[in-house]
C-alpha positions, 0 to 999 in steps of 0.5 A: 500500500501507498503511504500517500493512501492513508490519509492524515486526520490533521490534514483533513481538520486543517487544511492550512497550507504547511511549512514541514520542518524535519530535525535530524539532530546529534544524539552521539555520545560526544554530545552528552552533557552539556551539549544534549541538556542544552539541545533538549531545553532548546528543543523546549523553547522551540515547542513553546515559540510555535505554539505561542504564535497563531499562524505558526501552530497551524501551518508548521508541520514537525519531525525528529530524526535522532542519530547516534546509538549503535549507528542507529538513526531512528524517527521520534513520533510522526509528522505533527502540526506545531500546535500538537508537537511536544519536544522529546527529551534526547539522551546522548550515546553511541555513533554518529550515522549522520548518512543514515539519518539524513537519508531518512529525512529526505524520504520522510520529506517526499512521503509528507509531500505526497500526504500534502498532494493526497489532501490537497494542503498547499505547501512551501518547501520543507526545511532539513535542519541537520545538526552534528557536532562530529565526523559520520561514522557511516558511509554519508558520500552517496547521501550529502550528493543526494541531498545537495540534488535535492536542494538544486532542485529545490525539494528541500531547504538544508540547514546544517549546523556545526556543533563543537568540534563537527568538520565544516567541509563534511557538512558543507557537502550536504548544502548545495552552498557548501562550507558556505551554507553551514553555521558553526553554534557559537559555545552552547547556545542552543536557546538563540539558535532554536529562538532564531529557528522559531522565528525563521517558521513564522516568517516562512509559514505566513509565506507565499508557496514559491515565494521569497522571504527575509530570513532573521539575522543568526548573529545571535548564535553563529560564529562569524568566520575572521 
């Protein structure tokens, strides 16, 4: 059976149009302590943001992909609009299969865009904010060339974001910008990072489909290369 024949409930209550924000986020072990702490209140805080604004609870659609474990890259519930969306709370151990959980994304992405097309729910193109703080620890070649044809073809959206001491030149080759379009967080600042991500969903969710917008600025939370 098709995944696209079963139709989602909160499609056909809400037909708003939908922005979907898919998290692939770090949960290897270099990330335990201060690091998932901090991501986990972030994670918190970005709950709170969406469901606090209007439009944003209606339209923005969520999901996690953790990785880490025994290269395990594992999705954490389902597809959910922003106003039924509860933050998880992650723990930190094991790998980095960064290929893995990104090609996870990327179908999670065409799977809800054809629920959007079955439905008939506008749509404007789907973020992949993808999160590491290392080196992958699987075969992610294949992948980041995947994921960057699927930016060029303007199917996806990818933010990757360099956590502590994660190689900028691997997570640029999964950004049709490469090193370019990757932000290093500056220290642990989680909470700026997921205020400025809150903030991007409301721009975009009030958008226009194919439209452009002005994205708020990162200085709040990225390093600025010298």
């Amino acid at each position: 059976m098709s995944i696209a024949a079963i139709p989602d409930v909160s499609l056909v209550d809400n037909s708003e149009q939908r922005t979907p924000l898919i998290l692939v986020l770090d949960c290897s072990g270099s990330m335990s302590g201060g690091p998932i702490e901090q991501l986990n209140a972030g994670l918190k805080l970005l709950e709170q943001e969406l469901k606090a604004d209007v439009i944003a609870a209606k339209r923005v659609r969520v999901l996690l992909v953790e990785y880490g474990g025994m290269d395990n890259a594992a999705i954490s519930g389902d597809w959910c609009d922003a106003m039924d969306f509860t933050a998880p709370t992650l723990s930190a151990n094991g790998t980095t299969p960064t290929g893995a959980a990104v090609e996870v994304a990327l179908q999670e992405i065409e799977d809800e865009k054809a629920r959007f097309r079955q439905a008939g729910v506008a749509y404007t193109r789907p973020w992949l904010f993808l999160m590491s703080d290392g080196q992958p620890t699987d075969a992610w070649e294949a992948v980041a060339e995947q994921c960057r044809e699927a930016e060029q073809q303007n199917k996806v959206a990818v933010f990757p974001i360099a956590v502590g001491n994660a190689d900028m030149s691997v997570l640029g080759q999964f950004s049709r910008n490469g090193e370019r379009g990757v932000k290093r967080l500056q220290g642990l600042q989680f909470k700026e990072l997921f205020l400025w991500l809150s903030a991007s969903m409301r721009v975009v969710s009030n958008s226009t489909p194919g439209g452009q917008v002005q994205l708020p600025a990162t200085d709040s939370w990225s390093q600025v290369p010298v």
